[in-house]
C-alpha positions in Angstrom: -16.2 12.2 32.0 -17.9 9.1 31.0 -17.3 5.5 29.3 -18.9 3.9 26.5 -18.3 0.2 25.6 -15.9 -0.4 22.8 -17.0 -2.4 19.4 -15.4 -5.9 20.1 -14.3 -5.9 16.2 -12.2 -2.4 16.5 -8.7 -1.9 16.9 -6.6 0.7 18.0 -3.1 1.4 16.5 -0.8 2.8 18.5 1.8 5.2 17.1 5.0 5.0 19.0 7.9 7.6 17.7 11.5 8.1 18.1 12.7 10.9 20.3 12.1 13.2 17.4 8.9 12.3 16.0 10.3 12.3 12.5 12.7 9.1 11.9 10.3 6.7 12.6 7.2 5.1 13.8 6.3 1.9 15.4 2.7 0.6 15.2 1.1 -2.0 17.4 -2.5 -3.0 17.6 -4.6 -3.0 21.0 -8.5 -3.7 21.1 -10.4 -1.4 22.9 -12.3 -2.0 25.9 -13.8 1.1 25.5 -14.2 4.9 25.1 -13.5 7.4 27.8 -15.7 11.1 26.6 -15.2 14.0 28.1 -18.4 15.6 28.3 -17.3 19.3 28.4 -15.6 18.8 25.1 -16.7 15.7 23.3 -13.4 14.4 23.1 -13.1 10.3 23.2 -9.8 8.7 23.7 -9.5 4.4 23.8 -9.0 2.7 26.6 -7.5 -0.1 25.4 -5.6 -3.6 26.8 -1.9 -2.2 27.1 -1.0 1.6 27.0 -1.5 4.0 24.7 1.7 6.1 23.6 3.3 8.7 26.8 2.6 11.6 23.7 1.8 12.5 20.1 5.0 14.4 19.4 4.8 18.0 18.4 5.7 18.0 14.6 4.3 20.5 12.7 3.4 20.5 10.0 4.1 17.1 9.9 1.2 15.1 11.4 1.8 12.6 14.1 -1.0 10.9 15.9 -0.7 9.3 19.4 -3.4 6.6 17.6 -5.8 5.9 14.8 -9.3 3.5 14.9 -9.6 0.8 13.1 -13.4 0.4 12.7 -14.4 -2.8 10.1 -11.8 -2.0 7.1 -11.3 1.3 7.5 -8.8 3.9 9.5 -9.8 6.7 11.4 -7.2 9.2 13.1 -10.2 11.8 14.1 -10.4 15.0 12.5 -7.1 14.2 10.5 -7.3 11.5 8.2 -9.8 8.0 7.1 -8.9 5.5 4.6 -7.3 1.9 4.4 -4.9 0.3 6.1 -2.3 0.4 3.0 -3.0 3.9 2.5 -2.7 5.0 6.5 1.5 3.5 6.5 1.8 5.3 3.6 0.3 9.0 5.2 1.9 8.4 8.7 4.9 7.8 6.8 5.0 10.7 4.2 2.0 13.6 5.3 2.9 17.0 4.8 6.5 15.9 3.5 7.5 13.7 6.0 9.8 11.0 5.4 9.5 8.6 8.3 10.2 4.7 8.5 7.2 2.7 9.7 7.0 -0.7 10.9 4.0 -2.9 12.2 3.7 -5.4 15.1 0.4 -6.7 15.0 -1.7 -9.4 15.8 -4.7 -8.7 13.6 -4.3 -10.8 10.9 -5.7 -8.2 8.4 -3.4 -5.4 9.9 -0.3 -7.9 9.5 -1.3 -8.9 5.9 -1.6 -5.1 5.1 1.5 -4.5 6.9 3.4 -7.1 4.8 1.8 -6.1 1.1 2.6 -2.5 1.8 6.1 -3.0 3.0 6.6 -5.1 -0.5 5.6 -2.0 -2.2 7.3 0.6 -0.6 10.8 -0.7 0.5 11.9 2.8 1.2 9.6 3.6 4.0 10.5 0.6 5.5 11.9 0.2 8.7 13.6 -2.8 8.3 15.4 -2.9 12.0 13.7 -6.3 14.1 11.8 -5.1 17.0 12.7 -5.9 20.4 12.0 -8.8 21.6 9.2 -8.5 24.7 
């Protein structure tokens, strides 16, 4: 295993689920302070300020990533899906016939915008409960 230095512009989304994996998802945004590779595999996972997600819930078919990459304006959830932001709620709400409510806490501005203009377009997927407060 070794580390790698993040890229101080990325962001990591964390994907935070119900018990079930399907209801719902909660996404926050943590910058990475870098990449842990395991060199037997090549497999990188963030370390990032906070915690990652405890698990990636077992949902098959229905895809349900522990985390995706924001790298300049695009999303990466490796080996699964890239796009925009806009387009990633939209997938982690509805891939492979899912129909799971998704709300954003974030503190990139460009993730909250997104966030905001996407829940204006698709009420439905919506989670509309208030988070928690911290």
């Amino acid at each position: 295993m070794f580390a790698i230095n993040g890229y101080p512009q990325d962001i990591i989304i964390s994907c935070n689920y119900d018990g079930t994996g399907l209801e719902w998802v909660d996404l926050f945004d943590n910058p990475p302070l870098g990449w842990l590779v395991d060199e037997a595999t090549g497999l990188s996972t963030p370390v990032v300020t906070g915690t990652l997600p405890p698990f990636a819930p077992a949902t098959a078919p229905i895809l349900s990533p522990q985390w995706a990459h924001v790298h300049i304006d695009n999303v990466y959830v490796p080996d699964k899906w890239r796009g925009g932001a806009l387009n990633f709620f939209t997938w982690i709400a509805t891939n492979n016939g899912a129909k799971r409510l998704v709300r954003g806490n974030f503190m990139s501005s460009g993730l909250g915008m997104a966030m905001e203009s996407w829940r204006q377009q698709n009420p439905g997927l919506w989670n509309p409960e208030p988070f928690p407060p911290l």
